[in-house]
TIDO-536927 format. One record per residue (C-alpha): residue in three letters; x, y, z. Coordinates in pm, whole numbers, padded with zeros to 5 digits, always signed. Each point is the difference from the previous one (the first is absolute). Layout:
<sites>
AlaXYZ...
</sites>
This chain:
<sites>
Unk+26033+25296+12607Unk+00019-00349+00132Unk+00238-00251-00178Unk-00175-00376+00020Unk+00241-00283-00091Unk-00268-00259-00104Unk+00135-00347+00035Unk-00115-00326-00082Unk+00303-00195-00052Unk-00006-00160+00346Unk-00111-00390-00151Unk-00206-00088+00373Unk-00265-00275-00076Unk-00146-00125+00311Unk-00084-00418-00045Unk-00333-00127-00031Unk-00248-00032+00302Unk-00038-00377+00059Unk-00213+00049+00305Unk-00222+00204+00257Unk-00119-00012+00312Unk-00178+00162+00285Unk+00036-00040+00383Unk-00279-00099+00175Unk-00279+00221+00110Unk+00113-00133+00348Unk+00300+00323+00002Unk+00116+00264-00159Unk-00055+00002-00396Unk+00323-00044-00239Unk+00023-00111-00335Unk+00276-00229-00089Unk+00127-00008-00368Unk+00223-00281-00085Unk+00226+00036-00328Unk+00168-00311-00229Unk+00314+00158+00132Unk-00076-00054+00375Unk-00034+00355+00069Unk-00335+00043+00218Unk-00116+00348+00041Unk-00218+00066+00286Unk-00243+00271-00053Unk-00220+00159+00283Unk-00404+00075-00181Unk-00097+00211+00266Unk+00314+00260-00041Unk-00123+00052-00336Unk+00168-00329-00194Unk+00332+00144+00136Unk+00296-00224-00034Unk+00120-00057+00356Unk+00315-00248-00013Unk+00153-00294-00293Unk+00128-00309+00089Unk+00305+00002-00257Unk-00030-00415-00076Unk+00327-00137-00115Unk+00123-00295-00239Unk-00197-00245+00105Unk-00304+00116+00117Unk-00220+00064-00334Unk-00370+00026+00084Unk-00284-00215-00055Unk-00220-00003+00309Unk-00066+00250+00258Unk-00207+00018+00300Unk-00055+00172+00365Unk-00070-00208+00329Unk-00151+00166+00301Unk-00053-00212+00275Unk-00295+00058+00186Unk-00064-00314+00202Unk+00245-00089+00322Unk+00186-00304+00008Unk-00011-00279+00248Unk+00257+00104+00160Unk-00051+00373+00054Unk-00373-00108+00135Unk+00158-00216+00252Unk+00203+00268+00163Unk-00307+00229+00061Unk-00180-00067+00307Unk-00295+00152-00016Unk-00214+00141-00305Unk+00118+00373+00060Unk+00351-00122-00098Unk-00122-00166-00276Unk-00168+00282-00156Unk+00317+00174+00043Unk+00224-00200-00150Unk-00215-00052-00302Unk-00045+00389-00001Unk+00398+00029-00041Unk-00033-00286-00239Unk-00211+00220-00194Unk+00209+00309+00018Unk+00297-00209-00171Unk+00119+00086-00382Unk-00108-00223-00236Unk+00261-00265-00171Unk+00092-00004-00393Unk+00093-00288-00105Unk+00088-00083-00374Unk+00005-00353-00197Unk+00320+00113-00292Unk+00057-00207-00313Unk+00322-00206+00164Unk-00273-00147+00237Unk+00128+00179+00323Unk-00303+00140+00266Unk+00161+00387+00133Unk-00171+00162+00254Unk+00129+00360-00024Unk+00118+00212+00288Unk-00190+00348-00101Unk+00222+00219+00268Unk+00319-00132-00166Unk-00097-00096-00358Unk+00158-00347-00036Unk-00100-00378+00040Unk-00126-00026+00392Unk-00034-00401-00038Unk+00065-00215-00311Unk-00114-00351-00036Unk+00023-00245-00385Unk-00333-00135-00054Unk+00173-00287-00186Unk-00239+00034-00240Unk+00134+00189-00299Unk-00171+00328-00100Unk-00270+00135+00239Unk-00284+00098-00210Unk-00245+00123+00255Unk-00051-00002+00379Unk-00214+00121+00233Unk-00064+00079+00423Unk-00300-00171+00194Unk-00207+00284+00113Unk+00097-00014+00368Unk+00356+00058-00177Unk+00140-00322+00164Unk+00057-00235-00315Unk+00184+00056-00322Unk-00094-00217-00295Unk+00235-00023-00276Unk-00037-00101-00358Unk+00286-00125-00214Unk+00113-00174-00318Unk+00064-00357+00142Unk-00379-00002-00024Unk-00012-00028+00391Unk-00194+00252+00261Unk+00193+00092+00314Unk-00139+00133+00338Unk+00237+00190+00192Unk-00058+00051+00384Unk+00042+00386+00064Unk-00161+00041+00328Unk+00186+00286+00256Unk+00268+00086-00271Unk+00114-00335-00065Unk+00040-00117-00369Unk-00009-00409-00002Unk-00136-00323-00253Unk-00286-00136+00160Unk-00109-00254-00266Unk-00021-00018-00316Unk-00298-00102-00228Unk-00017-00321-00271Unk+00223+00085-00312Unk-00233+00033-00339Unk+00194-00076-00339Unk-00038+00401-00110Unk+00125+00339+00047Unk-00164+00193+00341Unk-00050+00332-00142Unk-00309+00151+00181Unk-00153-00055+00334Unk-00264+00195+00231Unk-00130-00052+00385Unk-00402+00034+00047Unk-00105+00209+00303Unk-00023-00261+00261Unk+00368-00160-00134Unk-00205-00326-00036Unk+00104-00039-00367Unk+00279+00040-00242Unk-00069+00120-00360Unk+00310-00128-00275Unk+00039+00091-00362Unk+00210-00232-00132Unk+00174-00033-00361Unk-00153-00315-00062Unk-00350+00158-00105Unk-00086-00054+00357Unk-00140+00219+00297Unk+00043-00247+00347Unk-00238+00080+00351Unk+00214-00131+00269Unk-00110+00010+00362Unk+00214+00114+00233Unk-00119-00204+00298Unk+00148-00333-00119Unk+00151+00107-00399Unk-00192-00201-00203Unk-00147+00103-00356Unk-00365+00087+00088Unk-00077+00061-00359Unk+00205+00010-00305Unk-00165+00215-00317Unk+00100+00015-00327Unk+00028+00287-00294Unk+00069-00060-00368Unk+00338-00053-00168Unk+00089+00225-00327Unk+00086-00273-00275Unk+00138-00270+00205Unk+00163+00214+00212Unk-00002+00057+00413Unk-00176+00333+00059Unk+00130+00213+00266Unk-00187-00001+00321Unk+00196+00403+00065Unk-00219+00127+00270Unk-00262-00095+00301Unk-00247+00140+00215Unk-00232-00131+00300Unk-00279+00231+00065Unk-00188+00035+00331Unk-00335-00213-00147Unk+00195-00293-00115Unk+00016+00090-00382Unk+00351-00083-00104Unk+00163+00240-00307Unk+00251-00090-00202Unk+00182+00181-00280Unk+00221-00164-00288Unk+00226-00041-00287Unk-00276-00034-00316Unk-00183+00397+00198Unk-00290-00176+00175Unk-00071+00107+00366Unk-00276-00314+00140Unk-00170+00010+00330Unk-00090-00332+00125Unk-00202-00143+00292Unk+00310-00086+00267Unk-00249-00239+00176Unk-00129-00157-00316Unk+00251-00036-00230Unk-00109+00126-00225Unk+00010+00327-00284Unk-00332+00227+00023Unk+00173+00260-00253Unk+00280+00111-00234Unk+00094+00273-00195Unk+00219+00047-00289Unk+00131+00336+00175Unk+00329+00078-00139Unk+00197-00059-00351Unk+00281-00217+00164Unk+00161-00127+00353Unk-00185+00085+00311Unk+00279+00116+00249Unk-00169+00177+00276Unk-00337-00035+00209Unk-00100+00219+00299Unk-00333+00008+00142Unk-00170+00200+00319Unk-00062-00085+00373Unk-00378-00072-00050Unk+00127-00253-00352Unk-00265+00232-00206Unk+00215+00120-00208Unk+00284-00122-00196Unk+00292+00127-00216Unk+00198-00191-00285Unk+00290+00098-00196Unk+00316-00060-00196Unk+00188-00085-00360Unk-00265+00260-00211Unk+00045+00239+00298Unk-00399+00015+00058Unk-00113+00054+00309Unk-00381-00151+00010Unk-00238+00025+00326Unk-00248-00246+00080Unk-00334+00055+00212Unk-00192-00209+00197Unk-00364+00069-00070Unk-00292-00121+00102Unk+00085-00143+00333Unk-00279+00242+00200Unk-00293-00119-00200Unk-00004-00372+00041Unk+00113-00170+00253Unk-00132-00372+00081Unk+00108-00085+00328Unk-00112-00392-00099Unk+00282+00015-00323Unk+00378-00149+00135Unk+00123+00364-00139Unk-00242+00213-00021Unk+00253+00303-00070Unk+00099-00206-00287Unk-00345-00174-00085Unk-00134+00376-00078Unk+00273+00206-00090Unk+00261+00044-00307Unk+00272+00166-00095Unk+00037+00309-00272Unk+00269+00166-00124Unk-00080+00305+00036Unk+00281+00227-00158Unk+00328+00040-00054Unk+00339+00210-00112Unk+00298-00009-00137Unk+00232+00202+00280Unk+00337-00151-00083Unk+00215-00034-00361Unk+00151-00353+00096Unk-00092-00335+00153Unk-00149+00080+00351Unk+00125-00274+00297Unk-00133+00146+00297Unk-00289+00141+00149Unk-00086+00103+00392Unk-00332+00141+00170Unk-00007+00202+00278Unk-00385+00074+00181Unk+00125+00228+00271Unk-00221+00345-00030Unk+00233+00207-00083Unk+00204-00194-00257Unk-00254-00232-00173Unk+00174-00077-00302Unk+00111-00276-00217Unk+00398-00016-00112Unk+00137-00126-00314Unk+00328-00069-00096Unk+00231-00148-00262Unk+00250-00035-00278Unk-00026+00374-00057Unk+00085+00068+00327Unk-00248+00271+00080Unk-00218-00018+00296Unk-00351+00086-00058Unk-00222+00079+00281Unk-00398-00033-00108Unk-00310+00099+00228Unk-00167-00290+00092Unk-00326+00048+00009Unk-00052+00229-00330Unk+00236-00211-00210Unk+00015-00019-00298Unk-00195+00364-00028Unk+00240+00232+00182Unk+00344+00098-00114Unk+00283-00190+00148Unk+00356+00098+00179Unk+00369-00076-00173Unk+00216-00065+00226Unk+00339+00053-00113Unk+00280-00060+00244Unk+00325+00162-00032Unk+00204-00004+00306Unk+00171+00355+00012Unk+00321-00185+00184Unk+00101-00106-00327Unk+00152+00297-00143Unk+00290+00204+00153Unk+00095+00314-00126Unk+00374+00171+00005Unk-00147+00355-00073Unk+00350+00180-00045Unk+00138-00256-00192Unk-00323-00070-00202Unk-00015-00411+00017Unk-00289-00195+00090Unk+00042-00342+00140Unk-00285-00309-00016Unk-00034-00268+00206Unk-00062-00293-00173Unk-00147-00348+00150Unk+00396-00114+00063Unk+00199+00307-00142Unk+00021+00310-00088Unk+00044+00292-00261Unk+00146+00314-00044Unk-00008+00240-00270Unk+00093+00399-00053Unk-00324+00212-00129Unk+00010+00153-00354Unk+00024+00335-00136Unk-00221+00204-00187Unk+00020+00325-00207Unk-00029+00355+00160Unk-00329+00176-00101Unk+00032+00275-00203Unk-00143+00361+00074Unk-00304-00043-00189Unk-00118-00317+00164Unk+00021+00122+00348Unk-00291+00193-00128Unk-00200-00241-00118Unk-00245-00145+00307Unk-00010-00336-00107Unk+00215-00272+00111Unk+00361-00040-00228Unk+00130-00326-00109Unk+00330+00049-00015Unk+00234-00169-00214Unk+00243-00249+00138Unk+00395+00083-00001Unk+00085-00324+00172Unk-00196-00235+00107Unk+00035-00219+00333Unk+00338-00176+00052Unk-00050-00370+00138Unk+00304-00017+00255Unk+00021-00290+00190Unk-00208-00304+00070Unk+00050-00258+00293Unk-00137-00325+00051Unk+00005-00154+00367Unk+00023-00403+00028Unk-00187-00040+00305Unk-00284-00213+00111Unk-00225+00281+00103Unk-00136+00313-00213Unk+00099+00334+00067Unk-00219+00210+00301Unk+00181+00357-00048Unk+00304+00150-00173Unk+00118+00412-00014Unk+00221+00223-00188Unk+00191+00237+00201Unk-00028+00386-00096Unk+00354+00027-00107Unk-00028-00337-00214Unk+00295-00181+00168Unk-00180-00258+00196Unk-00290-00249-00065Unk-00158-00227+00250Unk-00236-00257-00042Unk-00149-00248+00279Unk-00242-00309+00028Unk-00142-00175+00292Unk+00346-00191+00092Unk+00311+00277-00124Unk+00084+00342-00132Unk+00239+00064-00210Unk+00211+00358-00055Unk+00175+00096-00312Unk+00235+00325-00076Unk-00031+00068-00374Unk+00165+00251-00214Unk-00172+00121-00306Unk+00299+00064-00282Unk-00106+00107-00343Unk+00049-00341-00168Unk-00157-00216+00310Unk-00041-00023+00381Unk+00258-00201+00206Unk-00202-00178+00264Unk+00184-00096+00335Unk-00177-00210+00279Unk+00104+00065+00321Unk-00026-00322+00133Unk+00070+00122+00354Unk-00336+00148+00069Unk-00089-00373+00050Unk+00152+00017+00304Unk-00158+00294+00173Unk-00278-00130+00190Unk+00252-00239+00166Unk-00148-00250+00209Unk-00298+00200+00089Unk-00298-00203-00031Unk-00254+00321+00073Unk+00127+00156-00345Unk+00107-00294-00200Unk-00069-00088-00352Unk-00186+00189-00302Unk-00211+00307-00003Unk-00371+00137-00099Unk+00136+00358-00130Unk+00317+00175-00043Unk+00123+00350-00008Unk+00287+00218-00063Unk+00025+00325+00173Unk+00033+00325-00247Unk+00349+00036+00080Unk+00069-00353-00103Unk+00175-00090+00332Unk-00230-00254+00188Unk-00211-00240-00124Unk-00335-00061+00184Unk-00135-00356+00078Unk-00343-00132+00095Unk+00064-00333+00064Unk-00248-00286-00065Unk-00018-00035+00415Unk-00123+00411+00025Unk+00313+00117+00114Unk+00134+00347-00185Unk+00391-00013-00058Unk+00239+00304-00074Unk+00295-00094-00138Unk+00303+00197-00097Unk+00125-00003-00336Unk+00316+00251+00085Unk+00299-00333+00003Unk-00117-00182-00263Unk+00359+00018-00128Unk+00135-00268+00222Unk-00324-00121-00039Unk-00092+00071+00325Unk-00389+00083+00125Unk-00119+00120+00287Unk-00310-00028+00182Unk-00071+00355+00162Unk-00380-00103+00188Unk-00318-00206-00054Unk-00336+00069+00112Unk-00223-00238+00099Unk-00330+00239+00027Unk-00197-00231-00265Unk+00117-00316+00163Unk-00119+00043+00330Unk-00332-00131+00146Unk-00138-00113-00354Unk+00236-00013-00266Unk-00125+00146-00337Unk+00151-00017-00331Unk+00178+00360-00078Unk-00156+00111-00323Unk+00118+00378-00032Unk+00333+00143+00051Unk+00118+00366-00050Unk+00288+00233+00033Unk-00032+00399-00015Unk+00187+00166-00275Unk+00286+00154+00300Unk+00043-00311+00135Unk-00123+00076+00323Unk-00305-00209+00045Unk-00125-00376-00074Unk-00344-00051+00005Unk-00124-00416-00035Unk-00334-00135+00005Unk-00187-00378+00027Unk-00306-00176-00094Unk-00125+00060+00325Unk-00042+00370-00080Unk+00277+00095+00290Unk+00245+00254-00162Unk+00303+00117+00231Unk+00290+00314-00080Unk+00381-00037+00061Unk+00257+00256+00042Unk+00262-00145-00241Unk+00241+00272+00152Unk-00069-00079+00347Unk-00060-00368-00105Unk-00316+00036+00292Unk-00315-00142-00060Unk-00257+00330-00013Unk-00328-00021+00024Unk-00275-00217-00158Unk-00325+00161-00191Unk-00347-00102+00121Unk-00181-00275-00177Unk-00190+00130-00313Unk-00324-00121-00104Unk+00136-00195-00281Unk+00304-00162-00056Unk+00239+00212-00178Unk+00142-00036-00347Unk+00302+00188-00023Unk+00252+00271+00236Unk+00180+00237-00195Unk+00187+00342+00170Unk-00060+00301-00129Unk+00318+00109-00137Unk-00021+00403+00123Unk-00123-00015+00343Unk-00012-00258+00259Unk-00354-00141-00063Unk-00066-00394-00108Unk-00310-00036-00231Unk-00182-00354+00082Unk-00237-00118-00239Unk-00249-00213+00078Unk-00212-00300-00241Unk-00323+00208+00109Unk+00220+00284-00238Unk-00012+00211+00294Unk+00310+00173+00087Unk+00160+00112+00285Unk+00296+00239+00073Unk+00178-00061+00315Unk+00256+00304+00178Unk+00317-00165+00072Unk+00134+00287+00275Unk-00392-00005+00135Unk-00066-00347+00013Unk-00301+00094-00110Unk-00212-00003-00313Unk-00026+00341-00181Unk-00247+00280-00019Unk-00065-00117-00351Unk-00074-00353+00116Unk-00230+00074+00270Unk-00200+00218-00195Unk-00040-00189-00322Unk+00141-00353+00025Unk-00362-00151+00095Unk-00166+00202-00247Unk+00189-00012-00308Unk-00221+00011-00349Unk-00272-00286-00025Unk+00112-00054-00366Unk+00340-00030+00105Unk-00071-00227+00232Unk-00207-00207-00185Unk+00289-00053-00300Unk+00002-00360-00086Unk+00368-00078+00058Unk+00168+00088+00354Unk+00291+00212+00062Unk+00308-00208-00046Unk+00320+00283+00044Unk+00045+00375+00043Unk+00292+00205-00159Unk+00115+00402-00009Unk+00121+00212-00302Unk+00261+00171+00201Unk-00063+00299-00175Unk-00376+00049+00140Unk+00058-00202+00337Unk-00365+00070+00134Unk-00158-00166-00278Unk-00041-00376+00027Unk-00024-00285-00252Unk-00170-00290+00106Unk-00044-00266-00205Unk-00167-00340-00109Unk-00043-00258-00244Unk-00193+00210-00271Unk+00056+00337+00131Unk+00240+00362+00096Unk-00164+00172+00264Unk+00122+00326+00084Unk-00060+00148+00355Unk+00102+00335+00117Unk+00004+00031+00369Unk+00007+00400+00007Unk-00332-00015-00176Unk-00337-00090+00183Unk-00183-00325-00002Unk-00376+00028-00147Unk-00222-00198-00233Unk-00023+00325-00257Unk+00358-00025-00116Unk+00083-00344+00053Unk+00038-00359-00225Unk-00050+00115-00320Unk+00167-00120-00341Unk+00306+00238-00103Unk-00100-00050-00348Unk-00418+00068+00073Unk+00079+00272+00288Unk+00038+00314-00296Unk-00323-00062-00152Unk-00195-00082+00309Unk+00140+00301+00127Unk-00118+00240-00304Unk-00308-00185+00031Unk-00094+00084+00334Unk+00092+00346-00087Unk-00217+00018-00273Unk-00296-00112+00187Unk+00057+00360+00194Unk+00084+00235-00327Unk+00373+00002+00121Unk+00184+00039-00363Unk+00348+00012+00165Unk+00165-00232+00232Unk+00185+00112+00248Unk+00363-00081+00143Unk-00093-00038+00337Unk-00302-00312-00077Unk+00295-00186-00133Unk+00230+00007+00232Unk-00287-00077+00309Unk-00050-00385-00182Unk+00197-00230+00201Unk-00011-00430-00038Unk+00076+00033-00304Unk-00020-00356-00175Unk+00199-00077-00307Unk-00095-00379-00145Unk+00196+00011-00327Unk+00243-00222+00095Unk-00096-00379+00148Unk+00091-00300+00170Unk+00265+00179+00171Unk+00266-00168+00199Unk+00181+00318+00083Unk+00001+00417+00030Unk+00317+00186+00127Unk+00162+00298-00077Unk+00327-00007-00078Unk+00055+00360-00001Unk-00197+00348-00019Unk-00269-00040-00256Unk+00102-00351-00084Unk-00189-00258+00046Unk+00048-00403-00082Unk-00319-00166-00051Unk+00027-00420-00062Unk-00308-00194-00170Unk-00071-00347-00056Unk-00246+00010-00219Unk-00269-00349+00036Unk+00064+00010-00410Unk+00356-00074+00045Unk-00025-00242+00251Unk-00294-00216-00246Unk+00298-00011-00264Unk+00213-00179+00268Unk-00247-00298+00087Unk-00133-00262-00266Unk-00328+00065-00248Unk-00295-00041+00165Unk-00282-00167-00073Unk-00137+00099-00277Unk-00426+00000+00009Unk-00241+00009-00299Unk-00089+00354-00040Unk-00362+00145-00198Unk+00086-00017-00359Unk+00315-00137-00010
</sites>
């Protein structure tokens, strides 16, 4: 019988999504998700919506704007130190090959372009404009134009990574809350809070055209959001719920629609400007078709896409439960969605082509780093934006005799219920990137991008005495290689050494055994993730002896230590898609990697090798299992059945037994459906009796009673903690929503 501590008394509400944005089709596709907080999560579509590194943010850097530059054009310069055309091509071919830049416009009106190896501010420059309402890159990815509350628009020069004012446009007497490029970065389109949407030109910044939309009872209506689509029709979205398309040569409206209930936040549209997407304060998400545009075409009319064609809304749904601020398209084949995101702080991923018809993706993201878990001591620590908290798990009553009978799940009663123990708040500028609990509960360490910090508590029965040990400051030195804060942290099983990744890709043992003169030593680093191209470390892993260290980056490269040795080991082959977690199997000497394709693989420590189990099935595991929804987040072992596996994600328990074969017959389906689907199939061949033996052949076995899970261990045999946040809870933290007229009501 398998003892589930259910809890939901970890209080983690991500903050709203304020914006999102994809890179350009000219590299590789990520999504970036910008929160109030400053936290921006960047998300890789093509690895399944998979969560691939988090910029932390800090004090100062809340969110308002968010866009990627890739630059795409050479500069003067770099064209003058190619001789011939060959050279040329070259260097724009390793032009190409470059990462794209992030750069964010935050509410304290500072421009950060982010670092994405070492998650923190690679360049910062003050707009001197107030607030930065929106921005936006040139498509060559060479200018940066910034919108802010002064009521001025500023160009910023960001040709071959530099990040410089190079003029500024004519200051208007009103807010700059909304501006778009057209394709040929010939024009400007502004929503302003003065009832106002402005054309500038870009060539010499002059107002080509200035258009006007009604005020609400002698008030300024809210020019929220802008679009300029390929043919010249400009789109604009505001604070009384109309979404107008005008003629950007004219000047002047050709149609509007009373689309939404209140404020229009958020406008996205595709590459060929044919279709367009509105949302915001009702939460509506409406589409809008061009039709008509292959029937008539005069070639004599000044438009003639306009002259014969109109807009229709053409459907719409209601995806989110709260005010919706962002939305993001992506046309590449093999994502072709549209992204929505908001106060709710879901993600929702919708197809784009079928919407609204087709059933849409929640995307729910619960960083598993969060939680640590002392499993002999029973505490569970969260890691909160700039602290963290620890409590001691509950108890519940014994089952009696006559319930172990019973096949149904028990409830038992509660004895005691969780014990809050200790809460601590950190003063600095910058949020929290990683904290852990060690095993025997006497130290907690906690990092960001510029420090880590070590405590040695003791848990007493009327509190916990909390000692920094303020010499672990000190034991990088002067070393500039391994300086500053960290992207994870570890402690070993034994609770001796605490294991680093530092934000420069460096991994860091360091000794714990002298902390009473608070001394610390630093035993080795490895530098096998910083060489050649330096990738954020995502994944980090010790075996349950002690022995090995297994640590893995976005780049998919995932290398083995000997902690005993304190050698570097060997390094596993690049998978087919990145990996989402490392966990050792705690009986044999055998890492399980999963992968955000769900497929897993089981790697032989003493072989170097990957198992017989893996070659044979880990390309053909179950259709339906890989199909599920929601990607495999973490892995964990009930010591007392150490070949069966549970993996885990966001709305599910998946059970794997690696003694068992791999087939689609007795794989992927429900625990609480897999009884009567079994008698049925039985049934179907006059077979009145099941047998032992069907049972025990079903393997994948998928549990989803329990959901939006941030965490599955085992604590012990047969006992399992499970943590929820369930999206209820996390609606009774934010503020009502808007509340639209109903049928009847």
């Amino acid at each position: 019988m398998l003892e589930v501590h259910r809890c939901r008394f970890v209080e983690h509400t991500p903050d709203s999504i304020v914006s999102l944005t994809f890179t350009p089709y000219t590299t590789q596709s990520l999504l970036a998700c910008g929160r109030a907080n400053g936290k921006i999560e960047i998300l890789s579509p093509i690895n399944r919506w998979n969560l691939i590194k988090t910029i932390p943010g800090g004090d100062n850097y809340g969110l308002e704007a968010l866009v990627w530059a890739h630059q795409v054009t050479l500069s003067q310069a770099a064209i003058d130190l190619c001789d011939t055309e060959e050279e040329k091509e070259k260097a724009l071919r390793d032009l190409i090959k470059k990462s794209p830049r992030l750069f964010s416009g935050t509410k304290s009106g500072l421009i950060i372009e982010w670092d994405l190896d070492k998650l923190k501010p690679k360049k910062k420059l003050h707009s001197n404009g107030g607030t930065i309402w929106c921005m936006a890159a040139n498509h060559s990815g060479t200018s940066l134009v910034v919108g802010c509350d002064d009521g001025v628009m500023r160009l910023f020069d960001i040709f071959d990574d530099q990040l410089t004012l190079l003029k500024t446009f004519t200051r208007q007497n009103a807010k700059l809350l909304s501006l778009a490029l057209d394709d040929a970065d010939k024009i400007i389109a502004t929503g302003w809070s003065d009832c106002s949407i402005r054309i500038f030109e870009t060539s010499n910044g002059r107002v080509k055209h200035k258009l006007t939309v009604e005020g609400i009872k002698g008030r300024d209506t809210f020019v929220h959001a802008v679009l300029a689509l390929k043919d010249g029709t400009i789109v604009s979205g505001d604070s009384r719920g109309d979404v107008k398309f005008w003629d950007g040569e004219m000047g002047t409206m050709l149609q509007t629609f009373k689309a939404h209930s209140a404020s229009v936040f958020c406008l996205a549209s595709n590459q060929e400007g044919n279709s367009v997407f509105s949302s915001g304060q009702d939460y509506k998400l409406n589409r809008f078709n061009l039709v008509g545009k292959e029937n008539l075409e005069d070639p004599s009319a000044t438009n003639p896409t306009q002259a014969f064609s109109h807009w229709l809304l053409t459907g719409f749904r209601r995806l989110h439960a709260h005010d919706v601020k962002a939305l993001a398209i992506n046309e590449l084949k093999t994502i072709m969605s549209i992204v929505s995101g908001g106060v709710d702080t879901d993600l929702i991923v919708a197809p784009l082509l079928k919407f609204p018809e087709v059933n849409c993706r929640h995307l729910r993201i619960f960083p598993k780093t969060l939680i640590s878990v002392s499993k002999s001591q029973k505490l569970i620590m969260y890691q909160a934006l700039k602290g963290i908290k620890l409590w001691r798990l509950g108890k519940g009553t014994l089952p009696i005799d006559s319930d172990l009978k019973k096949k149904d799940a028990l409830v038992l009663k509660l004895l005691q219920p969780q014990d809050s123990l200790l809460e601590i708040l950190f003063n600095g500028p910058h949020h929290l990137t990683s904290s852990t609990l060690s095993e025997d509960s006497k130290w907690i360490a906690v990092a960001d991008i510029e420090e880590i910090k070590l405590f040695r508590i003791e848990v007493l029965p009327g509190g916990v005495n909390v000692r920094k040990m303020r010499g672990f400051s000190q034991v990088f030195g002067n070393s500039k290689k391994i300086s500053g804060g960290a992207h994870r942290l570890l402690f070993t099983p034994d609770s001796s050494k605490l294991i680093i990744a530092t934000v420069n890709s460096y991994i860091v043992i360091v000794e714990l055994d002298n902390w009473h003169q608070d001394k610390f030593n630093v035993l080795c680093y490895f530098n096998n993730h910083a060489k050649a191209e330096p990738s954020t470390i995502s994944t980090i892993d010790v075996s349950t002896d002690g022995e090995w260290l297994a640590t893995g980056d976005v780049s998919n490269r995932i290398h083995l230590y000997n902690l005993k040795t304190l050698q570097y080991y060997t390094t596993l082959p690049r998978l087919s898609s990145i990996h989402t977690s490392l966990t050792f199997d705690p009986s044999s000497p055998i890492m399980v990697i999963t992968l955000a394709s769900n497929e897993i693989y089981l790697f032989d420590l003493e072989s170097k090798n990957f198992t017989d189990w893996s070659r044979k099935y880990s390309r053909t595991l179950p259709t339906k299992f890989l199909n599920l929804k929601d990607k495999i987040i973490g892995c964990t072992f009930n010591p007392a059945r150490p070949t069966t596996a549970i993996l885990w994600g966001v709305s599910y328990i998946c059970f794997v037994d690696f003694e068992k074969k791999v087939d689609e017959s007795n794989a992927e389906l429900e625990i609480l459906q897999r009884k009567e689907l079994l008698h049925h199939k039985l049934r179907e061949h006059n077979i009145t009796k099941v047998a032992p033996e069907e049972l025990s052949l079903l393997n994948f076995k998928v549990l989803r009673k329990y959901q939006s899970i941030m965490c599955v261990e085992f604590i012990e045999e047969n006992s399992i903690i499970v943590i929820e946040r369930p999206f209820e809870d996390i609606m009774k933290t934010l503020p009502s929503p808007f509340a639209w007229a109903k049928y009847g009501t």
